[in-house]
VONU-15626 format. One record per residue: residue in three letters; z, x, y of N, C-alpha, C in turn; residue number from 1. Coordinates in Angstrom, 3 decimals. Atoms other than C-alpha are relative to their C-alpha. Layout:
+---------+----------+----------+----------+----------+----------+----------+----------+----------+----------+-----+
| residuo |      n_z |      n_x |      n_y |     ca_z |     ca_x |     ca_y |      c_z |      c_x |      c_y | num |
+---------+----------+----------+----------+----------+----------+----------+----------+----------+----------+-----+
|     ALA |        Z |        X |        Y |        Z |        X |        Y |        Z |        X |        Y | NUM |
...
+---------+----------+----------+----------+----------+----------+----------+----------+----------+----------+-----+
This chain:
+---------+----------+----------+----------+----------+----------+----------+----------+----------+----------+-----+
| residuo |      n_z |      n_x |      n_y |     ca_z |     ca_x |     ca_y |      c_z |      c_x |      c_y | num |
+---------+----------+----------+----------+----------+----------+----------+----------+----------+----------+-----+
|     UNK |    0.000 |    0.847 |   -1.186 |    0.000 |    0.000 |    0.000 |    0.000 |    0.884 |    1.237 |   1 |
|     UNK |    0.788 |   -0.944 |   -1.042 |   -1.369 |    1.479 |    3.221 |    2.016 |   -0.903 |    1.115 |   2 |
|     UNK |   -1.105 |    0.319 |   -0.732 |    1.989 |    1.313 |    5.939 |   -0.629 |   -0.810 |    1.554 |   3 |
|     UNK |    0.703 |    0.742 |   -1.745 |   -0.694 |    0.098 |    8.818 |   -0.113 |    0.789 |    1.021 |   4 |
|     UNK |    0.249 |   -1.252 |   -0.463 |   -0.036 |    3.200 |   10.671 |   -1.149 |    1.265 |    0.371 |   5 |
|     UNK |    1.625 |   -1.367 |    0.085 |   -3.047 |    5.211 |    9.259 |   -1.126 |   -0.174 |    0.812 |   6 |
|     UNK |    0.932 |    0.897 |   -0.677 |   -5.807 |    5.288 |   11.191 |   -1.101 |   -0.197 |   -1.445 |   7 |
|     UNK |    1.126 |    0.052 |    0.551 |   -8.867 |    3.542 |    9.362 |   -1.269 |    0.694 |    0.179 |   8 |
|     UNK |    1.269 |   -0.284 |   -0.379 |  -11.534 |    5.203 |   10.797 |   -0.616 |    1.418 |   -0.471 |   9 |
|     UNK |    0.133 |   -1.585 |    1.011 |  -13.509 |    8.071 |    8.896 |    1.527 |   -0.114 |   -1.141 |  10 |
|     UNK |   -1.236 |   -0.070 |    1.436 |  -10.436 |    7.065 |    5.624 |   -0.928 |   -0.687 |   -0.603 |  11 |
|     UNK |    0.291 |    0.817 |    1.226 |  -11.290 |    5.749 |    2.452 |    0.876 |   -0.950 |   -0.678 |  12 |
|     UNK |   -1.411 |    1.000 |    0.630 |   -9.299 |    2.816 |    1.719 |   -0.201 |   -1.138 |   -0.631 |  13 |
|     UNK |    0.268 |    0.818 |    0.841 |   -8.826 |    0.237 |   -0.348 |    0.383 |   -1.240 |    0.500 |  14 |
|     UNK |   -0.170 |    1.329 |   -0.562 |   -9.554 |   -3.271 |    0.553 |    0.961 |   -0.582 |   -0.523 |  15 |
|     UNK |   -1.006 |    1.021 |    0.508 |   -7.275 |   -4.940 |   -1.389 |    1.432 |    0.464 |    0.125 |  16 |
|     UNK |   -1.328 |   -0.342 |   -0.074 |   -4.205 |   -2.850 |   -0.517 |    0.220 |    0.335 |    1.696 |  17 |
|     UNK |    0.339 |    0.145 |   -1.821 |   -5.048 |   -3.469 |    3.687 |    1.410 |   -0.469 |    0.212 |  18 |
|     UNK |   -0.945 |    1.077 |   -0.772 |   -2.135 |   -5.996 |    3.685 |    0.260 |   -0.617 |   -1.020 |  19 |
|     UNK |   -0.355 |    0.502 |    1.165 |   -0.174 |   -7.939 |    1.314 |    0.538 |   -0.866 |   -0.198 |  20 |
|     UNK |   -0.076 |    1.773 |   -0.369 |    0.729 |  -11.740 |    0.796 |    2.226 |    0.311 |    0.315 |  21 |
|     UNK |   -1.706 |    0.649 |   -0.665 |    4.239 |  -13.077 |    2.442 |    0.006 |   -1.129 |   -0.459 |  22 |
|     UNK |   -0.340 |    1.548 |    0.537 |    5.564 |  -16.335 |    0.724 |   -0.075 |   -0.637 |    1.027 |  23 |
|     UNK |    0.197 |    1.357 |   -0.980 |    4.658 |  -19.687 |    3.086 |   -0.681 |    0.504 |    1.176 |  24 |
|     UNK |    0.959 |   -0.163 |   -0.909 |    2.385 |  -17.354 |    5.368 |   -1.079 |    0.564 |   -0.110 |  25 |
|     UNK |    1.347 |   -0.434 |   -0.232 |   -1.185 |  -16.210 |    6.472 |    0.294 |    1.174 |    0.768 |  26 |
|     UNK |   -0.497 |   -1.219 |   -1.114 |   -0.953 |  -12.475 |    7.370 |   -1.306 |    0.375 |    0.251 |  27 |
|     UNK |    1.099 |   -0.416 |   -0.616 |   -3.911 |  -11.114 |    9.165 |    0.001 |    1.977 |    0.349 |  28 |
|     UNK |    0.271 |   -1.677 |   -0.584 |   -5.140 |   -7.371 |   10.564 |   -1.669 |    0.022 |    0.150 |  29 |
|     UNK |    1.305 |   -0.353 |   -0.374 |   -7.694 |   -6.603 |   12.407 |   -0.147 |    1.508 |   -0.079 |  30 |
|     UNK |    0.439 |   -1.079 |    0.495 |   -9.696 |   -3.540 |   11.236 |   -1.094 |    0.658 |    1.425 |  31 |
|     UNK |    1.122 |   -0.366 |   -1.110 |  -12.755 |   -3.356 |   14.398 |    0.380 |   -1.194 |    0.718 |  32 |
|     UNK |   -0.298 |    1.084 |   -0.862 |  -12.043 |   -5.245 |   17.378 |   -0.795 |    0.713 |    1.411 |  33 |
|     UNK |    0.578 |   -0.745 |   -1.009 |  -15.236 |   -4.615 |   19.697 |   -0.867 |   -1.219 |    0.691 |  34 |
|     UNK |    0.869 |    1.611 |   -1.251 |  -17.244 |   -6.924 |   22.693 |   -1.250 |   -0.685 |   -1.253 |  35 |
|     UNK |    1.300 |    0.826 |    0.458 |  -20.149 |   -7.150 |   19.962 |    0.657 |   -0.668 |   -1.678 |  36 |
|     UNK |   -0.298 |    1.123 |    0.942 |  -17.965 |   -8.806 |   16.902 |    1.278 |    0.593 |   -0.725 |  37 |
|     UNK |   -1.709 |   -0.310 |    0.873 |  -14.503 |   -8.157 |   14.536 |   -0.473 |   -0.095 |   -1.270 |  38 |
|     UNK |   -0.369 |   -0.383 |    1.731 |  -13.768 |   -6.914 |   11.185 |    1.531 |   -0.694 |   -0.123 |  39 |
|     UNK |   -1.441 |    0.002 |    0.219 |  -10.277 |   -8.697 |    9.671 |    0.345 |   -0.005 |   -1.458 |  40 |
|     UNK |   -0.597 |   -0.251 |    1.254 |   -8.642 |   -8.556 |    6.676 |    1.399 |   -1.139 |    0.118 |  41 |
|     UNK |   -1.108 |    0.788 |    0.128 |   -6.440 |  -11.772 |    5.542 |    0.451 |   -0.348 |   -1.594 |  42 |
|     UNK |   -0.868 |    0.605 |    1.535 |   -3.969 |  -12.837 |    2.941 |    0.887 |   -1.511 |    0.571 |  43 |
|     UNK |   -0.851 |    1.397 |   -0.141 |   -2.835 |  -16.465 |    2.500 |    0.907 |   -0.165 |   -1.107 |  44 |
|     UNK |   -0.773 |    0.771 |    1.070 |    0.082 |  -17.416 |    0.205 |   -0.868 |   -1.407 |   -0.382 |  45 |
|     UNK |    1.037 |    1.183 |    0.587 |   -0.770 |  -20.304 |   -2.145 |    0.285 |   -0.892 |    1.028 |  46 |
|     UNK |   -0.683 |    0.818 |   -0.965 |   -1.078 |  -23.281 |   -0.183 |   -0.001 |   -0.362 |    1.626 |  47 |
|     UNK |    0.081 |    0.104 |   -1.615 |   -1.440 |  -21.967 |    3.290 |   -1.094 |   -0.174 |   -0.043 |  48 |
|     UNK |    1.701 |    0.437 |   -0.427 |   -4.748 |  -22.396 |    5.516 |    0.318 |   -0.094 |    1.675 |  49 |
|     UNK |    0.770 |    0.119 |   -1.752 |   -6.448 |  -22.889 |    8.952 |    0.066 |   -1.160 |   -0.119 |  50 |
|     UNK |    0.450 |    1.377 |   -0.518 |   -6.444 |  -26.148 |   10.280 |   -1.737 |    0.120 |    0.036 |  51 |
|     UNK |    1.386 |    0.092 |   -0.387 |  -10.006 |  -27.446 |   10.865 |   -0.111 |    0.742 |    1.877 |  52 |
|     UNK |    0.302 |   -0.577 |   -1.773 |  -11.648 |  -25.405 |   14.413 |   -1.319 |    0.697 |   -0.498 |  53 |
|     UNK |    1.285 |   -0.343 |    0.041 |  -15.009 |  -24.363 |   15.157 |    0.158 |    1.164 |    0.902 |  54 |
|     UNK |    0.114 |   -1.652 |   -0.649 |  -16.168 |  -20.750 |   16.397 |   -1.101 |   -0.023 |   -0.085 |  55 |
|     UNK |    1.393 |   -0.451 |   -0.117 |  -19.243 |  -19.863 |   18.235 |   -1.115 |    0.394 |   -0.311 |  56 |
|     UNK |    0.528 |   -0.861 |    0.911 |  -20.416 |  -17.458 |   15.799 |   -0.137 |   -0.073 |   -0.934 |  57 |
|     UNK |    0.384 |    0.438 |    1.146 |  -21.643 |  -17.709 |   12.544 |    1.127 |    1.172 |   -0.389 |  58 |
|     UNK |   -1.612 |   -0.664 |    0.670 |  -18.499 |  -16.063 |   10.322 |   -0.405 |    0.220 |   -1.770 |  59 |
|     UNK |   -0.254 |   -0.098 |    1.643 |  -19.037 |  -14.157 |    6.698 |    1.057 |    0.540 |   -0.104 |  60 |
|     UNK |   -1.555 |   -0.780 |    0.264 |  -16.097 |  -14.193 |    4.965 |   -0.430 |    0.084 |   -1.747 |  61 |
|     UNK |    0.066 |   -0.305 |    1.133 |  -15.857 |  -12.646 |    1.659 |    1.293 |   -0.046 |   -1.110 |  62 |
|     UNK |   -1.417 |    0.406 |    0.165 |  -12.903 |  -13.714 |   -0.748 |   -0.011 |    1.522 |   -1.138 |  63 |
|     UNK |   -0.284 |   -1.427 |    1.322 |  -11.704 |  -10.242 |   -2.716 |    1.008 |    0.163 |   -0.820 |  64 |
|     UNK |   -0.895 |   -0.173 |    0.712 |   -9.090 |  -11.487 |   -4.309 |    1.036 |   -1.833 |   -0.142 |  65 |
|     UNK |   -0.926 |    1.288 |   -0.040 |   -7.662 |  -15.235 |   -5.574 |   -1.057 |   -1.138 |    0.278 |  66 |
|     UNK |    0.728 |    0.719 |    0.310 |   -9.144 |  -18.456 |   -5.109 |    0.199 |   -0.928 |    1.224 |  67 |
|     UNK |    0.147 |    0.695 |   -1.264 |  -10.145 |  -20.506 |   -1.481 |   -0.790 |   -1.093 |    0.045 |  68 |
|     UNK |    0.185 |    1.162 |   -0.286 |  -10.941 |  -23.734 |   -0.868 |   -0.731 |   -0.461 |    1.538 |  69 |
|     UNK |    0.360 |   -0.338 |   -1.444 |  -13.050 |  -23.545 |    2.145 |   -0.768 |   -1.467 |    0.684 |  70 |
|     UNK |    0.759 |    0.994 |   -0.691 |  -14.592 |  -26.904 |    4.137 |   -0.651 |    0.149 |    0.862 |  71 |
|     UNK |    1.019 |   -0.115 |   -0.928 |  -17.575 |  -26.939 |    6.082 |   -0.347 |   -1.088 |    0.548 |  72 |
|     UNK |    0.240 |    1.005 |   -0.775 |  -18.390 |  -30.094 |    8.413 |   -0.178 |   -0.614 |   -1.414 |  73 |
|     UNK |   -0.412 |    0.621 |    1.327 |  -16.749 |  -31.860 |    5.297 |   -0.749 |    0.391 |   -1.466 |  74 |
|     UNK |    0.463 |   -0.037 |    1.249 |  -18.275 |  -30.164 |    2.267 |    1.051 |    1.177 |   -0.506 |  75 |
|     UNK |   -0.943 |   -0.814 |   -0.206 |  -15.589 |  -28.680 |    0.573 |   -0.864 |    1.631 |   -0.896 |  76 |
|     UNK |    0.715 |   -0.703 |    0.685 |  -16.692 |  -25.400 |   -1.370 |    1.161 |    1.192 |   -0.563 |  77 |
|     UNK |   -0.203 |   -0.908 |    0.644 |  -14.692 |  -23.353 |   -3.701 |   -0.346 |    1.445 |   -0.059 |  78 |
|     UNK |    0.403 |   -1.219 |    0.221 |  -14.793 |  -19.670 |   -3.510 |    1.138 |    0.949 |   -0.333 |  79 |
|     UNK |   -1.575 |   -1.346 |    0.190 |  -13.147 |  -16.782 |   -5.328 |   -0.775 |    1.410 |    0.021 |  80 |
|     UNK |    0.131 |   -1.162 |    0.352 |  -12.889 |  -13.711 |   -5.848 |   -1.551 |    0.632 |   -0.070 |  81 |
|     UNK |    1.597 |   -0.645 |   -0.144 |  -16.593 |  -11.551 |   -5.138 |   -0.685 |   -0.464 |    0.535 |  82 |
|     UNK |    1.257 |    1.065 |   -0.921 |  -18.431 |  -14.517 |   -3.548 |    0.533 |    0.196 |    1.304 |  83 |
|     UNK |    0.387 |   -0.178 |   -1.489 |  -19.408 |  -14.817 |    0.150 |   -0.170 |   -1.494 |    0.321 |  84 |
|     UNK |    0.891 |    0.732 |   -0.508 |  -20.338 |  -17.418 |    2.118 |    0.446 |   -0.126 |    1.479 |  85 |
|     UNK |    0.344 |   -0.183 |   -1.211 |  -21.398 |  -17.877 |    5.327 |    0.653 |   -0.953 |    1.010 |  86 |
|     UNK |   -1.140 |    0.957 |   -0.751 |  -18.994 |  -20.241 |    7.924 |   -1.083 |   -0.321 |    1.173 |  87 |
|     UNK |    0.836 |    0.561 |   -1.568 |  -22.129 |  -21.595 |   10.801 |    0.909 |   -0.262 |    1.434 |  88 |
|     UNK |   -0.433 |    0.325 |   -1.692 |  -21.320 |  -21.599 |   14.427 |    0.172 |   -1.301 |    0.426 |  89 |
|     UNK |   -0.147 |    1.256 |   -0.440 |  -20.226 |  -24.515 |   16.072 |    0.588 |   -1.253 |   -1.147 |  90 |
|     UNK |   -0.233 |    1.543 |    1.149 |  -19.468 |  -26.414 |   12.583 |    1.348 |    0.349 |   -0.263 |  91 |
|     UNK |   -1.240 |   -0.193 |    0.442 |  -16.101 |  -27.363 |   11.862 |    0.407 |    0.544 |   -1.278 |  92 |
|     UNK |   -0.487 |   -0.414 |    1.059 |  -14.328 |  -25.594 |    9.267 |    1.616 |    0.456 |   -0.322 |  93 |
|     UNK |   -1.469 |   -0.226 |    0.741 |  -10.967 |  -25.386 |    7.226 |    0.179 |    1.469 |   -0.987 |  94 |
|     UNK |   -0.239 |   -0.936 |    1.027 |   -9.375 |  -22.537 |    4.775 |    1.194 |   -0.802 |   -0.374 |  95 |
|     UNK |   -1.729 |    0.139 |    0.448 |   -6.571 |  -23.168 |    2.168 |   -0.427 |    0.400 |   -1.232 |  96 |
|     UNK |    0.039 |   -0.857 |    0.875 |   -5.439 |  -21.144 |   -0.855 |    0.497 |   -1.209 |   -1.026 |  97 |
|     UNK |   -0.294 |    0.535 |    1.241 |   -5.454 |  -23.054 |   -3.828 |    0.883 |    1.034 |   -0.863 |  98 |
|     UNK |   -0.490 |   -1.388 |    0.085 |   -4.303 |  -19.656 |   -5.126 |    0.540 |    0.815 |    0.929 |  99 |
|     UNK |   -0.188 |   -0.829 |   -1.128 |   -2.892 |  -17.294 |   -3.200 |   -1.529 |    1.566 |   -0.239 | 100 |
|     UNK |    0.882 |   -1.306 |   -0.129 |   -5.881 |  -14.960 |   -1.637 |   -0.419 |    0.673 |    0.759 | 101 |
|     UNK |    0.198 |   -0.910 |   -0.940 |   -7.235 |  -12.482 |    0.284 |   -1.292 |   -0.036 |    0.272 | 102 |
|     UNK |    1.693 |    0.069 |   -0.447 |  -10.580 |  -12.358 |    2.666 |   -0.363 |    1.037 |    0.792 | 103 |
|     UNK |    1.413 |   -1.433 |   -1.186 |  -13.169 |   -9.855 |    4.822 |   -0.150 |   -1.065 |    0.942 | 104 |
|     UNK |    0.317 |    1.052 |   -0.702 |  -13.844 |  -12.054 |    7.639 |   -0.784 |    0.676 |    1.395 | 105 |
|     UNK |    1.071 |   -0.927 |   -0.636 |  -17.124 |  -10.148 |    9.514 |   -0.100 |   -1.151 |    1.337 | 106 |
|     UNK |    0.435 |    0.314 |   -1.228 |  -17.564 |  -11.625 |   13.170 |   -0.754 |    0.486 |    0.729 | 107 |
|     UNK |    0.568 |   -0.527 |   -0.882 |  -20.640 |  -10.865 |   14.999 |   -0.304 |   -0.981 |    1.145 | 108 |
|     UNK |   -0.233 |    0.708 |   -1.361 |  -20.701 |  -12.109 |   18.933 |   -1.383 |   -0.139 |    0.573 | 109 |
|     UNK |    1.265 |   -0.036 |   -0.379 |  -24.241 |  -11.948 |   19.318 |   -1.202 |   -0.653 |   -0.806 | 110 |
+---------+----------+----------+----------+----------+----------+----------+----------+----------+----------+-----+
């Protein structure tokens, strides 16, 4: 388990040991935080989630670990572990961990 300290940049690290689940919360870390889009890294206990909210930007999130329950302007869609999918701009969307799991969540602003 990485202490958060290190820097990432030029390291070799391991996604799945970025950050590590807390019982009844959603922990987050941002990895790149620049004007043209964000890198984050999240863990949800089972259970937790995002309310429904829409974002500008089209959003791939990648689940690397556990099993997410993701809604898109009401379609719900299952994703675990290795799959991707793509979150559209402007369309409402939810998260919640059926499982407890962990995501990549790529933001580009342009």
């Amino acid at each position: 388990m990485t202490t958060g300290k290190e820097s990432i940049i030029g390291n070799p690290l391991n996604l799945a040991l970025l950050l590590a689940y807390q019982e009844g919360a959603v922990v987050s870390r941002t990895l790149i935080d620049k004007k043209v889009g964000t890198i984050s890294v999240f863990a949800f206990a089972e259970g937790e989630g995002l309310s429904e909210h829409t974002a500008p930007f089209d959003a791939f999130v990648q689940i690397t670990d556990g099993t997410a329950e993701i809604n898109i302007a009401g379609v719900v869609h299952i994703v675990e572990a290795g799959q991707i999918i793509i979150m559209p701009a402007n369309q409402p969307h939810s998260l919640r961990a059926l499982k407890q799991f962990k995501m990549l969540l790529v933001m580009i602003r342009a």
